[in-house]
C-alpha positions in Angstrom: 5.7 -46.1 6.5 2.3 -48.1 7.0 2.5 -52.1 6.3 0.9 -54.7 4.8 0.0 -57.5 7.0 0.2 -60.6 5.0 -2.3 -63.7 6.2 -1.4 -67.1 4.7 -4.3 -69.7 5.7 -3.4 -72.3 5.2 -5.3 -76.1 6.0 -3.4 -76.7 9.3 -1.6 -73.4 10.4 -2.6 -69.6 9.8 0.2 -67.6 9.5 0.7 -63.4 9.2 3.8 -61.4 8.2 5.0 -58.6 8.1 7.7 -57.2 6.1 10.8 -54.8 5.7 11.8 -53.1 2.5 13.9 -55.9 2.0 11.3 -58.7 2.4 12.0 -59.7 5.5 10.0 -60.8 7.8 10.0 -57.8 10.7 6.8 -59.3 13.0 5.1 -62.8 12.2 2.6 -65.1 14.3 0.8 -68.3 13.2 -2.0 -70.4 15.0 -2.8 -74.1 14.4 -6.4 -74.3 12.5 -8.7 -77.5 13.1 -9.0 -80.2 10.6 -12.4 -82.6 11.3 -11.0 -86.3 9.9 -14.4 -88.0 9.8 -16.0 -91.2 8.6 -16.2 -92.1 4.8 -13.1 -89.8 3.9 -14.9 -86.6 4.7 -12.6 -83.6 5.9 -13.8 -80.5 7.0 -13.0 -77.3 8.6 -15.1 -74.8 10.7 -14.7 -71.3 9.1 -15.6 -69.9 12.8 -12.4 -71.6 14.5 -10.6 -70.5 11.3 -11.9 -66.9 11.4 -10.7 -66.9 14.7 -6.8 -67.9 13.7 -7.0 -64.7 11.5 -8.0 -62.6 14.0 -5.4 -64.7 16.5 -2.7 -64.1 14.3 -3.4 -60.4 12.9 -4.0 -59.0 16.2 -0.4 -60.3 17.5 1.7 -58.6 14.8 -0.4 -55.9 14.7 1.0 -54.9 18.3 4.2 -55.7 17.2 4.6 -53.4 14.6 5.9 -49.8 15.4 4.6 -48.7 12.0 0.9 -48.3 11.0 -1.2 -51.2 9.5 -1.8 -50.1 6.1 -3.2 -52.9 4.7 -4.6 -57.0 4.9 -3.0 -59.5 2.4 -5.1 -62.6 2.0 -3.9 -65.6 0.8 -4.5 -69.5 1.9 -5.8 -72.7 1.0 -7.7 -73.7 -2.4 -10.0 -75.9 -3.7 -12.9 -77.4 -1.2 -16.0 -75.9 -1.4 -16.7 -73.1 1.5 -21.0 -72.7 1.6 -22.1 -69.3 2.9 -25.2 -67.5 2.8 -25.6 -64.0 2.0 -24.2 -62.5 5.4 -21.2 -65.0 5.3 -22.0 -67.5 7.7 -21.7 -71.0 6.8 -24.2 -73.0 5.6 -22.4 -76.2 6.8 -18.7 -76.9 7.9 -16.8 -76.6 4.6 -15.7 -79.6 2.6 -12.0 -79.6 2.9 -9.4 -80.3 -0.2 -8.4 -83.2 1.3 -12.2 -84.8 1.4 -12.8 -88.0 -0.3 -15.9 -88.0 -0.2 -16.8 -87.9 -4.2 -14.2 -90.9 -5.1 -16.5 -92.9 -6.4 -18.7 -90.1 -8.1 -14.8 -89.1 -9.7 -14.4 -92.5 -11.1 -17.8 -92.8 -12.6 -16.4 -89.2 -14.3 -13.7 -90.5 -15.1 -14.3 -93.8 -16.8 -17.3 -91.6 -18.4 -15.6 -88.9 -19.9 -16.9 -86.1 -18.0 -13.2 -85.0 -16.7 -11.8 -85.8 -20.0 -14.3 -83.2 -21.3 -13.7 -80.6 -18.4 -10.3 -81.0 -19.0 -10.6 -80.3 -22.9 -12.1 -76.9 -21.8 -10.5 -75.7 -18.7 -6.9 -77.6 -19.1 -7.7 -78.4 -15.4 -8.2 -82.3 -14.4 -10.2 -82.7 -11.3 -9.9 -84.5 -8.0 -12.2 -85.8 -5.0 -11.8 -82.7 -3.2 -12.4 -79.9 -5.8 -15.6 -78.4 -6.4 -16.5 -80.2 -9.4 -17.7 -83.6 -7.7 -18.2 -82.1 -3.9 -20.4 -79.7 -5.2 -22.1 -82.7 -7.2 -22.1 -84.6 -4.4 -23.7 -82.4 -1.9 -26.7 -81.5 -4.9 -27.3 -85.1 -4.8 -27.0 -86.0 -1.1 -27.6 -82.4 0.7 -29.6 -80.7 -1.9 -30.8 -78.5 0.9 -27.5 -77.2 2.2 -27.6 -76.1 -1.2 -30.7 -74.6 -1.5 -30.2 -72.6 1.5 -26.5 -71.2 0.2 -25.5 -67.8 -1.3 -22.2 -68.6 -2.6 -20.2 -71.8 -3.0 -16.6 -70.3 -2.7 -13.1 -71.1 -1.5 -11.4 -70.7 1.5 -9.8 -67.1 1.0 -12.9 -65.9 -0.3 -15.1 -66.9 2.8 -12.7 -64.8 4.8 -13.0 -61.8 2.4 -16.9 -62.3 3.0 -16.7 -61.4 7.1 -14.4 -59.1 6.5 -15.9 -56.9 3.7 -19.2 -58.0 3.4 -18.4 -58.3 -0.4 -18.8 -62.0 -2.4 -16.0 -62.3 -4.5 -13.7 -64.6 -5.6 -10.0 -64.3 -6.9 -9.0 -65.5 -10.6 -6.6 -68.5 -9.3 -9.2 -70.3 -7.1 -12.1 -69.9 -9.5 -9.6 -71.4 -11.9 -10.4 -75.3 -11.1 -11.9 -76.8 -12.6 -14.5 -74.6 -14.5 -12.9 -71.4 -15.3 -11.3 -70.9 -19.3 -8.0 -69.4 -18.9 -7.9 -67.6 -22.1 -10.8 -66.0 -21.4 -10.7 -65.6 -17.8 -14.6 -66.4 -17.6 -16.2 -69.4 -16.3 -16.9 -72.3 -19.2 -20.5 -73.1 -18.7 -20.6 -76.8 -21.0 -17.8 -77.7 -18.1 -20.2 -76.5 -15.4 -23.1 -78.6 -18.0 -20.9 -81.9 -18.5 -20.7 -82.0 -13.9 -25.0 -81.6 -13.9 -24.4 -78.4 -11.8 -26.2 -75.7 -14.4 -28.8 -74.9 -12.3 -25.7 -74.4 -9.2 -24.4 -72.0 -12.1 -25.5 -68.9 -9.2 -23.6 -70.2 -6.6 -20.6 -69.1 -8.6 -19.1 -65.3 -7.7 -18.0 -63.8 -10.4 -13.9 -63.9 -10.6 -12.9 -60.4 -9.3 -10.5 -58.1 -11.0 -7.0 -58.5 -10.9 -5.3 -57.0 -8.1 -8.8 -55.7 -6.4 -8.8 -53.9 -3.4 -12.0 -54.4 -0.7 -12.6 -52.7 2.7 -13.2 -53.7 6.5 -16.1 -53.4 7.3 -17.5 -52.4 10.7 -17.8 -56.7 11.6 -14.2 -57.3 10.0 -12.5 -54.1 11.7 -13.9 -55.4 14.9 -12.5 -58.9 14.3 -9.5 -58.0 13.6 -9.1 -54.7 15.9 -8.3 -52.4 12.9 -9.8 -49.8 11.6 -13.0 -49.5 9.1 -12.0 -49.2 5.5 -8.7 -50.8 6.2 -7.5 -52.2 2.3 -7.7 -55.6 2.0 -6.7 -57.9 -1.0 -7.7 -61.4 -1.4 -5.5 -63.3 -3.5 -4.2 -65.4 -5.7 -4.7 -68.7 -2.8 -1.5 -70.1 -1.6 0.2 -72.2 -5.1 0.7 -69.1 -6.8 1.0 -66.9 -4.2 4.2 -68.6 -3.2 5.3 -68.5 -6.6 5.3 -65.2 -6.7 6.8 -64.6 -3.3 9.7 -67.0 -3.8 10.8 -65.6 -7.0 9.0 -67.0 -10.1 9.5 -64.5 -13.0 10.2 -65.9 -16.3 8.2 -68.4 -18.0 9.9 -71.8 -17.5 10.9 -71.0 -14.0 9.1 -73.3 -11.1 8.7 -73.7 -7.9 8.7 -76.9 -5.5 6.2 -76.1 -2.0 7.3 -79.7 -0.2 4.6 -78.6 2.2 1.2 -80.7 3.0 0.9 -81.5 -0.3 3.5 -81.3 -2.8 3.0 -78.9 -5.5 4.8 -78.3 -8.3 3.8 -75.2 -10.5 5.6 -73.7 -13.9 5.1 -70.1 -15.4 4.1 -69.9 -18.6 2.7 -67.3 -20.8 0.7 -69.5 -23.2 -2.9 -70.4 -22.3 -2.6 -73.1 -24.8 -2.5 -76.6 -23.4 -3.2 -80.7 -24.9 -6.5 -80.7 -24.7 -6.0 -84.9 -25.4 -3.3 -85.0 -22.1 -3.6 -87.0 -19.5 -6.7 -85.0 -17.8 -4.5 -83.9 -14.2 -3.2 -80.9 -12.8 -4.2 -77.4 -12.7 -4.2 -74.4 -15.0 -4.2 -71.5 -12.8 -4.6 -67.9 -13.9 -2.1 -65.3 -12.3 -2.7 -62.1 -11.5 -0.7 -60.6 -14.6 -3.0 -61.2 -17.9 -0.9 -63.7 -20.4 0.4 -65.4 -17.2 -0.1 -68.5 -16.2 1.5 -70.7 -13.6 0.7 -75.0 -14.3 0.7 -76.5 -11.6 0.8 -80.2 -10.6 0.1 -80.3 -6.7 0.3 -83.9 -5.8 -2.0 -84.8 -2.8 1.3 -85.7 0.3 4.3 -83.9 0.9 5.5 -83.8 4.5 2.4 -85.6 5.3 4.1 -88.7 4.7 6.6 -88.4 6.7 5.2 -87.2 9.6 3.0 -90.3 8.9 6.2 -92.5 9.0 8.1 -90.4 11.7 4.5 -91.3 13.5 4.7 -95.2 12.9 8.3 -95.4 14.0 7.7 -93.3 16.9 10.8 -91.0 15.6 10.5 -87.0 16.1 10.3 -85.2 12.8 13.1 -83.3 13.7 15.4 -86.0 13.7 14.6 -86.9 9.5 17.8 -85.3 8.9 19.8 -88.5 10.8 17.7 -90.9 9.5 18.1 -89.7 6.2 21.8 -89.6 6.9 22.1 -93.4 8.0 20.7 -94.6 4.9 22.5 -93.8 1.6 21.1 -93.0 -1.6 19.1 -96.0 -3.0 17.9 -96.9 0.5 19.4 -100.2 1.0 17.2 -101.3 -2.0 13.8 -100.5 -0.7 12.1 -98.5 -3.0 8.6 -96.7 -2.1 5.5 -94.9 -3.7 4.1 -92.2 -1.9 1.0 -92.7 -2.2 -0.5 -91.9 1.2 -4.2 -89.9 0.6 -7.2 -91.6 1.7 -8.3 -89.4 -1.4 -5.9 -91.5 -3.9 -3.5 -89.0 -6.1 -4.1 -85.8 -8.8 -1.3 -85.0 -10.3 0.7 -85.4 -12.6 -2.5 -88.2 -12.4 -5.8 -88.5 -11.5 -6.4 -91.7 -9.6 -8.9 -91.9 -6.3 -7.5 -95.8 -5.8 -4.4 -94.4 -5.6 -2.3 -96.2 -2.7 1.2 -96.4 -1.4 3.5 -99.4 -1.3 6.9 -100.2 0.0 8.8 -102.9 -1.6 12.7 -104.6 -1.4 11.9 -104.5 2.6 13.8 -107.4 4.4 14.5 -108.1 8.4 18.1 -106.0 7.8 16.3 -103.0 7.0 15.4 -100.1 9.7 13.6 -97.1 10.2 16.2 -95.1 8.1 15.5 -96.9 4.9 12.1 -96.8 4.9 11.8 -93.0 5.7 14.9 -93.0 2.9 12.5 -94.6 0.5 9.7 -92.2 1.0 11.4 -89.1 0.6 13.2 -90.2 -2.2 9.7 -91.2 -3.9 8.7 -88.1 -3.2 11.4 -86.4 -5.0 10.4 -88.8 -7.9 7.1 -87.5 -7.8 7.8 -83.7 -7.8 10.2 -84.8 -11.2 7.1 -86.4 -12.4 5.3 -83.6 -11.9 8.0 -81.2 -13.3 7.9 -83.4 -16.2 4.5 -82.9 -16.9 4.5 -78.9 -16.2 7.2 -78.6 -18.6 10.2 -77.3 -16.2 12.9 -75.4 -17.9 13.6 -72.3 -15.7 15.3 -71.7 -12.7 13.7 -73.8 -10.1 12.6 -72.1 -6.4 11.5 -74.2 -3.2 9.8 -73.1 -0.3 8.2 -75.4 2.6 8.4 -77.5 5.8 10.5 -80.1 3.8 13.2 -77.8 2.3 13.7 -76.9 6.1 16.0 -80.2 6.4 19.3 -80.1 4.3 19.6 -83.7 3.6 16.3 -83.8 2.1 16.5 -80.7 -0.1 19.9 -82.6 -1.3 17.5 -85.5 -2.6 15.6 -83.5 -4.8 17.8 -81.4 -6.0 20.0 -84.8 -6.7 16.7 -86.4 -8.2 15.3 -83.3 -10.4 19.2 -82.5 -11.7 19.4 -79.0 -10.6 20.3 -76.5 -8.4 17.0 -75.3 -6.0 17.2 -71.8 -5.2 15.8 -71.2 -1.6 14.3 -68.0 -0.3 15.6 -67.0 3.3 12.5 -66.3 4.6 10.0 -69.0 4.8 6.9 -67.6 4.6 6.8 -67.1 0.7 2.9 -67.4 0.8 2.4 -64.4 3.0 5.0 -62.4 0.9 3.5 -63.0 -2.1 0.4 -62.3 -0.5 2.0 -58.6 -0.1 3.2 -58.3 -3.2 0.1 -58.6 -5.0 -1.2 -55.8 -2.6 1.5 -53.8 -2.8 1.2 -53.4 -6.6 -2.5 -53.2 -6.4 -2.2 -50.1 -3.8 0.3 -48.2 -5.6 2.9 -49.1 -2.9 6.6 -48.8 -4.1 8.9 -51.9 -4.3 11.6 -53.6 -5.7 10.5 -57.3 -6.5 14.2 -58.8 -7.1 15.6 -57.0 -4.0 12.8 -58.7 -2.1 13.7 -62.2 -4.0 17.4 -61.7 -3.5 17.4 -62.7 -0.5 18.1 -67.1 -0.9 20.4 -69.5 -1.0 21.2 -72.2 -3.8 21.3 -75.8 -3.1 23.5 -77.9 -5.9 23.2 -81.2 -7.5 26.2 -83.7 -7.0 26.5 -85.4 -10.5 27.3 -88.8 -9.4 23.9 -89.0 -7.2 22.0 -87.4 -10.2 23.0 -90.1 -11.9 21.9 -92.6 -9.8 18.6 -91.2 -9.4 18.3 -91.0 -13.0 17.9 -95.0 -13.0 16.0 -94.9 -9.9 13.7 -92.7 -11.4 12.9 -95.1 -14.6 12.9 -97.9 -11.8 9.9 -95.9 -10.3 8.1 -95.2 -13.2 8.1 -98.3 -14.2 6.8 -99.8 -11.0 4.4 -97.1 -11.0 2.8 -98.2 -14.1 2.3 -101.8 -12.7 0.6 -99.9 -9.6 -2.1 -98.2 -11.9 -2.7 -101.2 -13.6 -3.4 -102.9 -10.4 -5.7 -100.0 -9.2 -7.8 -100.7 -12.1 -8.9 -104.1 -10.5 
């Protein structure tokens, strides 16, 4: 039986998988990519070095497979803005998800309607680092980068390019912030009300659900596979995992307490309130009619290696700190508010900042790593809140790798989180979509079966249900103070 070598590429780490018949992983290898932190809240990647972890990564389980490669999965990273000419080469190092660059170019948007109105059309609220204000930005401060580009795409679609040769772009990443998810087709007045009509070109066309491409002789040589070698590209890594972990019904979600921390529900109406708070994402699946809504707030584990950092504390060791300081933290209370790019989801807010509080001299390490992880939680119920969780809920992620802290959010959402076995859900989903594209026989719930279920304890849940209020409330004193 030939496999399908799934490639998750993701903002730090590339990762491929294979699987079994049972969805297990059978060969896997990952390779850290390079983030550039530079001045001014830029972020950028070089999609050379990250070309290179595919190939890293592809090559190793590629040898340790006994079975033929039948097939390249893409998924990875969204949002950003990935420049390319026509032959694929970048046109600059790409603008990352994380940049910060536009904040102040969001706020003027902001407090002028234009994402209130992009919003109203799209259901998708925009953030620094999506290409809505980067591409803005660079029109107004590298016009010429611009001018010399062929395609302003996404980070899964760049790879595609070298690969195939073909320009494309998958449904889910061409979903934010421009594309109509009724129609599946790109809204030109939202592409009007961000000034970027005449960047209209710049746009590929969204490519068919479940499309299959070909190596070319470039990507075959990259990857040391053969020409014509069926590749997929797509859906980017939010609802890839979904559908990897398990997401089937509408009202079931899925928590990735990864980088960021996304929370995304399926749902089967493309009807949203167009008069909401303009935040979040509404991100077309590969199935017409489905939809996943997603609210991917900007730090997950980021914060915590940020604290485990400070303290001079290995990560590994969250699971004891968590464990010497009960729920409630000893009184000190957090919000996680970490980015240099502020927050976007279940709000929009560049001035968006992080704040401890209740800290005294009797207070340690443990309590403050406490706090932020149970902030955290608060902010993936926030965000659950908002996406209208009502489903069985899945998990996936570095976070959910320590028991004490899946016990806080299951404890702070209220419900049981069912946890796939294997890890990489990204890559697996990655399959899946190929798989169905390529006629391939599966089962999809003999490849989900495979989890365990975390439980609730009532007495903490209700605990957390006051802390909860306690944080939204001193949330709301935070944005007014953001507004100074």
């Amino acid at each position: 039986m030939n496999r399908i070598i799934g490639v998750d590429i993701g903002t730090s780490l590339t990762k491929a998988v294979a699987f079994d018949d049972d969805g297990l992983a059978i060969a896997e290898a990952c390779t850290p990519s390079e983030l550039d932190q530079l001045p001014g809240g830029r972020v950028e990647q070089d999609l050379e070095q990250v070309l290179g972890t595919v190939a890293t990564v592809v090559r190793r389980v590629a040898a340790e497979l006994t079975e033929p490669v039948g097939a390249v999965a893409l998924t990875g990273q969204g949002d950003g803005v990935w420049l390319r000419d026509e032959d694929g080469r970048a046109v600059r190092p790409a603008v990352s998800w994380l940049d910060g660059r536009a904040n102040a170019l969001l706020a003027e948007w902001q407090a002028g309607g234009v994402a209130a109105e992009v919003f109203r059309r799209t259901g998708s609220g925009m953030f620094p680092g999506c290409a809505g204000p980067v591409l803005s930005y660079l029109d107004a401060h590298e016009p010429e980068t611009l001018d010399r580009a062929a395609v302003a795409g996404y980070c899964v679609d760049a790879v595609l390019q070298r690969l195939t040769g073909e320009i494309a772009v998958d449904v889910s990443d061409a979903s934010l912030p421009f594309l109509d998810p009724a129609t599946r087709r790109y809204d030109d007045a939202a592409i009007a009300a961000c000034g970027l009509t005449h960047r209209r070109d710049l746009l590929a066309e969204p490519a068919a659900p479940r499309s299959v491409f070909a190596l070319d002789a470039r990507g075959a040589e990259l990857l040391g596979l053969p020409v014509g070698l069926p590749v997929t590209a797509g859906p980017f890594d939010l609802p890839a995992s979904a559908i990897g972990a398990g997401v089937r019904k509408p009202g079931d979600g899925i928590l990735t307490a990864g980088t960021t921390l996304a929370c995304q529900v399926l749902t089967g109406d493309a009807t949203f309130d167009p008069a909401g708070e303009p935040a979040g994402m509404f991100l077309s699946t590969p199935n017409e009619g489905e939809y996943l809504r997603a609210m991917p707030a900007m730090v997950g584990t980021a914060s915590i290696d940020w604290a485990c950092r400070m303290f001079g504390v290995e990560v590994g060791r969250i699971g004891e700190l968590l464990a010497a300081s009960g729920p409630g933290a000893r009184g000190v209370r957090a919000l996680p508010f970490l980015s240099a790019s502020g927050e976007r989801a279940p709000f929009v807010d560049a001035a968006a900042r992080a704040q401890f509080s209740g800290l005294s001299l009797e207070h340690g390490p443990a309590d403050v790593v406490r706090a932020l992880c149970e902030s955290i939680a608060y902010a993936a119920r926030h965000c659950f809140d908002a996406a209208g969780l009502s489903g069985t809920l899945y998990a996936c992620g570095g976070g959910v790798r320590s028991a004490e802290w899946t016990q806080i959010f299951a404890d702070v959402l209220g419900r049981p989180i069912v946890i796939p076995s294997d890890p990489g859900v990204g890559a697996r989903g990655a399959v899946l979509v190929a798989a169905e594209a390529l006629g391939e026989p599966f089962d999809a719930e003999r490849w989900a079966a495979s989890s365990r279920t975390v439980q609730f304890e009532p007495s903490a849940a209700e605990f957390y249900r006051s802390g909860y209020a306690d944080y939204q409330a001193a949330l709301a004193s935070a944005r007014q103070l953001w507004r100074l």
